[in-house]
N, C-alpha and C positions, 0 to 999 in steps of 0.2 A: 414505432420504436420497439425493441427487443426489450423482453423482459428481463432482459441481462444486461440491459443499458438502464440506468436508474437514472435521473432528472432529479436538482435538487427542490424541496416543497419549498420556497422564501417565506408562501406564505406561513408557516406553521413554526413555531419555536421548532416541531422535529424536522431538519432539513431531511434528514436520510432518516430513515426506518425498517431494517430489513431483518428478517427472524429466519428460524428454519421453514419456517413452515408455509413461510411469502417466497421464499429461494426456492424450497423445493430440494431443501438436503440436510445434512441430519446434528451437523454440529455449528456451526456459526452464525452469531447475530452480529450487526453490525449498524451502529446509531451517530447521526452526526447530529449536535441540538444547539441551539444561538440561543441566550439569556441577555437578556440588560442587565444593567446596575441594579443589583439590591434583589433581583428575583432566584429564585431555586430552582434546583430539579434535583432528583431523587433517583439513585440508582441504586438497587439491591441485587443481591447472586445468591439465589436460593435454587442449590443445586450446581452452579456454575460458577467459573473462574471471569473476571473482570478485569480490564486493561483501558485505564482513562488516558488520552494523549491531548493537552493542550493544543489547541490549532492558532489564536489570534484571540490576544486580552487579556484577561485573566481574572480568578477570584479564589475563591478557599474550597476545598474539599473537607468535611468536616466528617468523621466517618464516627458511623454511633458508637459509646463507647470505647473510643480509641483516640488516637492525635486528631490535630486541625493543621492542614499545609496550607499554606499559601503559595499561588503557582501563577507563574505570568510568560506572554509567548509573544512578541512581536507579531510573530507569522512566519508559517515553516522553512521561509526561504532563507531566512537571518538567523534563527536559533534552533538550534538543540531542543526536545522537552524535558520536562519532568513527567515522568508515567505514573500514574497510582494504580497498582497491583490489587486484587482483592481478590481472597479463596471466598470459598463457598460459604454460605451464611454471614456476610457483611452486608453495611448499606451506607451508606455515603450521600450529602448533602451536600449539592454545588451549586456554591453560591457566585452570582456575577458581580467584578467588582466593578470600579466608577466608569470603565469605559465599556463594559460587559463581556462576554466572555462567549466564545465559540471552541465547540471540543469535538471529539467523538471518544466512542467506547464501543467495544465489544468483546464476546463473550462465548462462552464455550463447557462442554459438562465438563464437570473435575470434581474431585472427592478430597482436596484439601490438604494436597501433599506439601504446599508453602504457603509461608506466612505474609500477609499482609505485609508491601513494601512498598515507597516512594523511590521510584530509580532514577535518577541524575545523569546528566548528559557524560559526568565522566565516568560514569557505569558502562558504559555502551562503547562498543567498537566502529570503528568507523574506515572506508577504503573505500579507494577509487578502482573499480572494477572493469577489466574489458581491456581494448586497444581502437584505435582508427575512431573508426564513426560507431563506434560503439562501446563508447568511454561513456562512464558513467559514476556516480558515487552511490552508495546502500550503507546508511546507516542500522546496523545492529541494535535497533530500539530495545527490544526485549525477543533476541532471539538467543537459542544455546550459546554459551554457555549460562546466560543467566535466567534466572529459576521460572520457570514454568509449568503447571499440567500438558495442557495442548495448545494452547496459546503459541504463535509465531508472528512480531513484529516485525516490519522494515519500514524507513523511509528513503526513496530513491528520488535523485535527482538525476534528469537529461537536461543536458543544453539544446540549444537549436539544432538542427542536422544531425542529430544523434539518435542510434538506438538503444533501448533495453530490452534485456530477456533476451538477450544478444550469445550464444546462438539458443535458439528457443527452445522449449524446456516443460515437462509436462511434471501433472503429481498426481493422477487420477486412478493410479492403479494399471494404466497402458505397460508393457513392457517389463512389467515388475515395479514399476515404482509405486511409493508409498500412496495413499489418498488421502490428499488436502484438500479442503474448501478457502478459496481465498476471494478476497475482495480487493481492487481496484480504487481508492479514493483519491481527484485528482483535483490538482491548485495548478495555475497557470499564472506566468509571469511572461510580457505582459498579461491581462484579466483575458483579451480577449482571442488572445492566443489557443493553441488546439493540438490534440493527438490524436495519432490513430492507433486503435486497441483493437489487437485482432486474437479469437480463438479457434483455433481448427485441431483435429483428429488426421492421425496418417491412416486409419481403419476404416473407416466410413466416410461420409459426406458432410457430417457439422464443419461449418465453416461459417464465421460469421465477425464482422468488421466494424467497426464502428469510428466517428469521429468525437471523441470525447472534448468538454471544454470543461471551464472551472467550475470546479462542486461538483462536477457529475462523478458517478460512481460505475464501474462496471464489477459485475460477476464473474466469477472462472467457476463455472458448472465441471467442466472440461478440459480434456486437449491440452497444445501447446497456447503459449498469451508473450506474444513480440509487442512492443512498442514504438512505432516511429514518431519521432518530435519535429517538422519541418521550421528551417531557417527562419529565427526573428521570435521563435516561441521557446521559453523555459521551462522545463513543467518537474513540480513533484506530484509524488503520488505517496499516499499511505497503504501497507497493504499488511491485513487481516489473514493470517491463515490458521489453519484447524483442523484436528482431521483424527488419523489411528496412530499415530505418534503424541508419544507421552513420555514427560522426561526429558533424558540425554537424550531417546530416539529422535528428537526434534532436528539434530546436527546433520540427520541421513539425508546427501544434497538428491536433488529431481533428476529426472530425465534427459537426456540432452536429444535433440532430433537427429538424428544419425545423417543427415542430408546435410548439416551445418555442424553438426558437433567440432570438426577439426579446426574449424576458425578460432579455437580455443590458443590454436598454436601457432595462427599465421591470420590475425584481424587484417592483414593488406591484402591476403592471399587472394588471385584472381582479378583484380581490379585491373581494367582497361586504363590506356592510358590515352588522354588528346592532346593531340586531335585523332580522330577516326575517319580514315577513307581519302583524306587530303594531307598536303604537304604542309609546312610550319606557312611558306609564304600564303599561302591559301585560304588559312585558317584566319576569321574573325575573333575577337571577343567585343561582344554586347552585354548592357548592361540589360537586356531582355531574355 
């Protein structure tokens, strides 16, 4: 397995665990942790900015010296979250409540330019993105317009047969584009449902693919990152990004691959039509 394909730990309260220094770049951490009923965990930002997103259950964030929320989440595919925000020098106590509580968080250097906030689903923009088979929806968790250091939230949903990152799109500095570190967290509906997560460079030879299933997390070191969702599978995914944008800079959109960019303005454009090679009478359909 690629280092850039992460495995969730079940056995560990921390499922996911990834720092700068386990990734191997310079601004993004990224944690998913599963609590029961009545137990804690403890997150502080000493030096860095923090973004809590409920995944499934819920309990209390109780942050030192400041308010106590109460936050609860079916599971990403039915609701909205509630985010808790934290500048630098905060620390927060989460607690699981009766049926326990599964989250993630992650984090990023920031100097404290906004205040500690709980952002609300009707805080957040929300669109259906793309055309054809590469409709999609991206939920605006905590991306520009709302307040930020370097922090950039999304939660994306594909249905079956669908793609994202549709036409594909880089943020590494190729081309002139900005550099982000971003992270891949993915849920599947059905559980045992599946994607395939690809990242490649049009410069060189990185090219590297993978089959992601539930919990697992992938990296974008690099490159362009398409997602394809095969028929009978739903997938969302959470995605972390980070980088030299700060601020309003956060709004400056990625790269597009110049080989695909135009599908922007004709998602049908090119598609073949069947049959192919034989006439209508000639032509079967199988359910195979």
């Amino acid at each position: 397995m690629s280092e850039h394909h992460i495995k969730p730990n079940h056995d560990s309260k921390m499922i996911i665990d990834v720092t700068p220094e386990s990734a191997e770049w310079q601004y993004l951490s990224f944690q998913v942790v599963k609590i029961t009923a009545g137990e804690s965990h403890v997150v502080s930002t000493p030096g860095i900015e923090v973004a809590i997103v409920p995944l499934v259950g819920g309990g209390t964030f109780a942050v030192t010296d400041g308010e106590t929320y109460d936050v609860s989440r079916k599971n990403p595919f039915d609701e909205m979250p509630h985010i808790l925000y934290m500048p630098p020098g905060h620390e927060v106590t989460i607690t699981g409540g009766e049926n326990g509580f599964e989250f993630a968080y992650g984090g990023a250097p920031a100097e404290g330019m906004y205040p500690l906030r709980l952002f609300k689903p009707e805080d957040m923009k929300s669109e259906v993105r793309g055309g054809g088979v590469a409709l999609r929806q991206v939920n605006h968790v905590l991306a520009h317009p709302l307040p930020a250091e370097r922090l950039i939230l999304f939660e994306v949903y594909v249905p079956g047969g669908a793609y994202s990152g549709w036409p594909p799109h880089c943020h590494d500095g190729y081309a002139g584009s900005a550099y982000l570190e971003e992270t891949y967290y993915y849920r599947m509906r059905p559980e045992h449902g599946f994607a395939i997560h690809r990242n490649y460079r049009k410069d060189n030879d990185f090219d590297e693919v993978f089959a992601v299933k539930n919990g697992d997390l992938v990296l974008v070191t690099e490159g362009f990152h398409p997602v394809a969702v095969p028929p009978g599978s739903n997938v969302y995914f959470l995605n972390y990004l980070a980088g030299e944008l700060i601020g309003d800079e956060r709004a400056r959109p990625p790269y597009d691959d110049p080989d695909w960019g135009w599908m922007k303005q004709d998602y049908e454009g090119g598609r073949i039509s069947l049959p192919v090679g034989a006439s209508n009478d000639q032509a079967m359909t199988t359910g195979t």
